[in-house]
Structure formats: structure tokens, C-alpha cells
N, C-alpha and C positions, 0 to 999 in steps of 0.2 A: 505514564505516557509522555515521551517527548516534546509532541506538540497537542495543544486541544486538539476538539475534537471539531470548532468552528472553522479554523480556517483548514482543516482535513478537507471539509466540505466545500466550503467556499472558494477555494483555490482550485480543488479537481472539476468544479464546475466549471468558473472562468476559464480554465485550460483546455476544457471538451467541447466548448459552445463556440459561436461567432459573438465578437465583440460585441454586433449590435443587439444578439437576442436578447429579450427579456431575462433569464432566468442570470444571464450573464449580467446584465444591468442592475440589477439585484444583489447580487452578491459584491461586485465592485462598489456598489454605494455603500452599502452596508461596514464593507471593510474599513473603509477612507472615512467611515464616521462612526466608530464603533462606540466611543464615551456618547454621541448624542443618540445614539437609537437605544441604546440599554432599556429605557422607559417608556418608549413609544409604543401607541396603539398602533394596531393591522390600517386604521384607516390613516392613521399619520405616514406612516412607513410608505403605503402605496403615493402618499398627495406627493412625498417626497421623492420617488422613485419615478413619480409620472407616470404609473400605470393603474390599473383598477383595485380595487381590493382584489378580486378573484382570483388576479395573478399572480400578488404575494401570497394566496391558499393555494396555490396551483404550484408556485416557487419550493415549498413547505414540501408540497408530497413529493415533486420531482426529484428534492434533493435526500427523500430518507428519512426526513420528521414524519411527524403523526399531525403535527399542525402546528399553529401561532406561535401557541402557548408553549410548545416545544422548542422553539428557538427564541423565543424571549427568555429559558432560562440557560438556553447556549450562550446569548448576549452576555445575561447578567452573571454566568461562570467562569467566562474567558478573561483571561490576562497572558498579554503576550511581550513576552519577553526572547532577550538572545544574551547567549553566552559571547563574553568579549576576551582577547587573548591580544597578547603582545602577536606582532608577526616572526618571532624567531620562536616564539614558546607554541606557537600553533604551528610551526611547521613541524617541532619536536614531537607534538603531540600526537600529530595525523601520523608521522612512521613506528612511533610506538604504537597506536594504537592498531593499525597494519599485522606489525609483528605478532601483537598479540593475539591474535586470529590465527596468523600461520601456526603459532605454537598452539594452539588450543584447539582447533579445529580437529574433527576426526574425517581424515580423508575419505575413508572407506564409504563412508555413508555418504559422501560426495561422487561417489563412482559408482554406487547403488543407485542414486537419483538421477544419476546420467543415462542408467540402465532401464530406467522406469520412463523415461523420459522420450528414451527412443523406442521403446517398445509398443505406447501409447499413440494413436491417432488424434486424441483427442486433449492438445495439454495448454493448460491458463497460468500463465506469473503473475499475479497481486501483487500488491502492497501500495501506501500511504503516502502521499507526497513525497518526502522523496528517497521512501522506500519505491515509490511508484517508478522515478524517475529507472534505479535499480531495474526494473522488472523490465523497463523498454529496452535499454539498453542491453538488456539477457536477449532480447525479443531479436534486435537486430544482428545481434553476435552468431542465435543460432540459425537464424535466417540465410547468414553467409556458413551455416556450415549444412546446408541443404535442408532444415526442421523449421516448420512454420508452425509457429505456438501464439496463441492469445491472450492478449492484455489488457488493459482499460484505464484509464488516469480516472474517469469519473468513478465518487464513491458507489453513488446510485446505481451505475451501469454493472459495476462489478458484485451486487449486492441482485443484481438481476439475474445474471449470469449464476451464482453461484446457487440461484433457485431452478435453476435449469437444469444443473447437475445430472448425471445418471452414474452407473458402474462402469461407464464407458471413459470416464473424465480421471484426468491426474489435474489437481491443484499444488503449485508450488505458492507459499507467503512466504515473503520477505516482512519480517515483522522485527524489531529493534526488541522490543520493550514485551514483547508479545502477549499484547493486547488487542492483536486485527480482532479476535473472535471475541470482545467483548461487549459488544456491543449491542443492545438489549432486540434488534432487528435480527441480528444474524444469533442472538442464542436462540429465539424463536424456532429458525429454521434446523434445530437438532434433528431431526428426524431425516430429514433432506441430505443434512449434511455426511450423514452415515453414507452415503450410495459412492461418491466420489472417492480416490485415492490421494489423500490429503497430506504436504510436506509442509512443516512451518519451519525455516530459517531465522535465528533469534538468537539474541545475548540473554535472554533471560531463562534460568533453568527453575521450570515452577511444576506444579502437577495441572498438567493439560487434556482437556475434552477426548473422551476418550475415539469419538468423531476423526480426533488426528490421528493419522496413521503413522507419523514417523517425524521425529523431531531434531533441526539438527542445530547443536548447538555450539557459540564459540563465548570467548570471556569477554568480559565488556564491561565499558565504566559509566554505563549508560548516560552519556553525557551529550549534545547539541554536535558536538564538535567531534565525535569518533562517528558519529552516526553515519554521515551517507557512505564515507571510507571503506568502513570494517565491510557491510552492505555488499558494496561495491567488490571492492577485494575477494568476496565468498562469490558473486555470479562471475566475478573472473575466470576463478578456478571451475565453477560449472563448465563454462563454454572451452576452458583449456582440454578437461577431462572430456566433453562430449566431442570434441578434436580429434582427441585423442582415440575414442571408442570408434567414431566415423572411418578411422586411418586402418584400424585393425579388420574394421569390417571388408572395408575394397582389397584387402591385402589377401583376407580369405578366398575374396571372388576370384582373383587376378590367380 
């Protein structure tokens, strides 16, 4: 995984919530003193946070723990770091790593997904910070091209969502490292997850749940720095290709 799995959480809350709510006051303290709260009781956390204890249990379940204890060893797991690059060697890197999607990519399953995509009434873009960021920007793209599809930045929100599922739904993930489904709340939900029409977008070629319906894949150096690009570059070509299928369509009508 590219990034933990804390600030997955923490960030998609901060970015779903208003500044002032609690769940958001929480996670922004939290982040801005990560070495001091590693050791801290629920009852220190809350004196610090200025709210009740109940809140930081309340904080716990809204965000997808199971409780305290479950994010005291989020705390004591995390180490966050960033990849650092000259600025001519990161600019080298972002177009190679570009290309290397064009070359790797299989169109066709990009033009089947475009297919599934407009056939469906009912269709969700995921993914992960900023995979996530990927999935809105899909949102808006196909939004101008007449298709309103649903997203969600919050972890929680989209771990809701995809309990709601039926045979009615298409799921697209944008997943890097493709580990959206690993995570021990959503393997849980295997049963569930069979109902939905499932596509994971992913540099990583592994054996996946058999839940997925279709997997598309490109080459990757699974690194910080190709990450949101490659991503990126792949919903490009969706909204080029769903353009494209939209053009064909009114040309029949016409």
C-alpha cells in the first residue's frame, strides 16, 4: 500500500465533514500530533481534543474501526513518509510513467467498461485519497458528457454504500497497489459483494476475489510519484472513450 491506512481515514473525513464538526476536530488533532498520541488513553485523547470520551468512541465507529483499541494500533503502525525527486527527474518521471500505461493498457476493456457504464443506471467510482481525488474528477468529466455516477471521498461513506449494493449497481475502483478490498470490514462483506458488477483499475497483477468481475490492468512502478498520473491518465481515457460511445450513439438517433 502506498499510503497507510491512517491518514486513508483521516484525511477522507477532514475532506467530508465541516471544519468545525467534531469527527473533523479529531482527526485534525490527531494528525498534527501523531508521535504524542501514539500512547495515549481514550480519556487523554478526548481532555485533548475537548470533547467527551463518548465522542472519540463515536469518532472510532463513524470512521470504520471497531473501537479505541483499534486505532491505538493505527497510531502505533503508521509512519509517514514522501518520496523526494530533483524537479527535472520528476518531471522525467511523471511522462514516463504516463507512457507507460499507454503502452500497457488494454484498450478494449476500456471500451467494454465504457459499455457497462452506460448501460447501467446505477454506477459508483471509489478509490483512496488520491485515488479518490481520480474517481471525482471521472465524476465530473462524465457529468459533462450527460452520465451522473456516484462517489464519495469519505472511507466510511463508501464502505456504506457498497453495503447497499444490489444486482442493479456497477462498481468502478481505482485502486494503485490493489488493495481497496483488503481490508478486514469490506472482506467481511463477501457475500454482499457478489450482487454488484465490480471493475478494479490497478497496476498490480495478483489473484483477486473472485467478487471482482473484471480487472483492468496497466504496469507500474508502484511508487508515490507515478501514482495519482498513471490513475489519472486511465479515467482520462474512460471519459475520452465514454465521448466517444455517447457521439456514436446520437449519430444512430440523427
Amino acid at each position: 500500500m502506498i499510503y497507510p491506512k491512517l491518514p486513508i481515514v483521516f484525511l477522507s473525513t477532514i475532506a467530508s465533514e465541516k471544519a468545525d464538526a467534531t469527527n473533523s476536530q479529531i482527526a485534525s488533532y490527531i494528525l498534527a500530533h501523531l508521535d504524542e498520541v501514539r500512547d495515549m488513553g481514550i480519556k487523554d485523547m478526548a481532555h485533548q481534543c475537548h470533547v467527551a470520551v463518548s465522542s472519540i468512541s463515536r469518532f472510532c465507529k463513524e470512521i470504520g474501526l471497531r473501537d479505541y483499541a483499534e486505532l491505538r494500533e493505527l497510531l502505533t503502525g503508521t509512519e509517514l513518509y514522501f518520496e523526494e525527486s530533483s524537479l527535472d527527474v520528476y518531471t522525467r518521471h511523471v511522462q514516463d510513467c504516463i507512457r507507460q500505461v499507454a503502452t500497457s493498457i488494454d484498450l478494449s476493456s476500456i471500451k467494454q467498461l465504457c459499455l457497462s457504464i452506460k448501460e447501467h443506471e446505477r454506477v459508483a467510482i471509489f478509490g483512496l485519497l488520491k485515488a479518490g481525488t481520480v474517481a471525482l474528477n471521472l465524476q465530473v468529466d462524465l457529468l459533462m458528457l450527460g452520465k451522473q455516477v456516484y462517489t464519495q471521498v469519505a472511507y466510511a461513506s463508501q464502505m456504506d454504500y457498497l453495503d447497499q449494493t444490489t444486482q442493479a449497481d456497477l462498481i468502478v475502483i481505482f485502486s494503485y497497489t490493489g488493495t481497496y478490498f483488503n481490508d478486514e470490514e469490506l472482506r467481511a462483506k463477501k457475500k454482499k459483494l457478489n450482487d454488484p458488477e465490480i471493475w478494479m483499475i490497478t497496476g498490480e497483477a495478483r489473484d483477486y476475489p473472485a467478487y471482482i468481475d473484471h480487472v483492468i490492468l496497466f504496469d507500474s512502478n508502484h511508487d508515490q510519484l507515478s501514482h495519482p498520473y498513471q490513475l489519472q491518465f486511465i479515467a482520462g481515457l474512460i471519459a475520452q472513450e465514454y465521448a466517444r460511445l455517447s457521439n456514436c450513439v446520437e449519430d444512430e438517433i440523427k
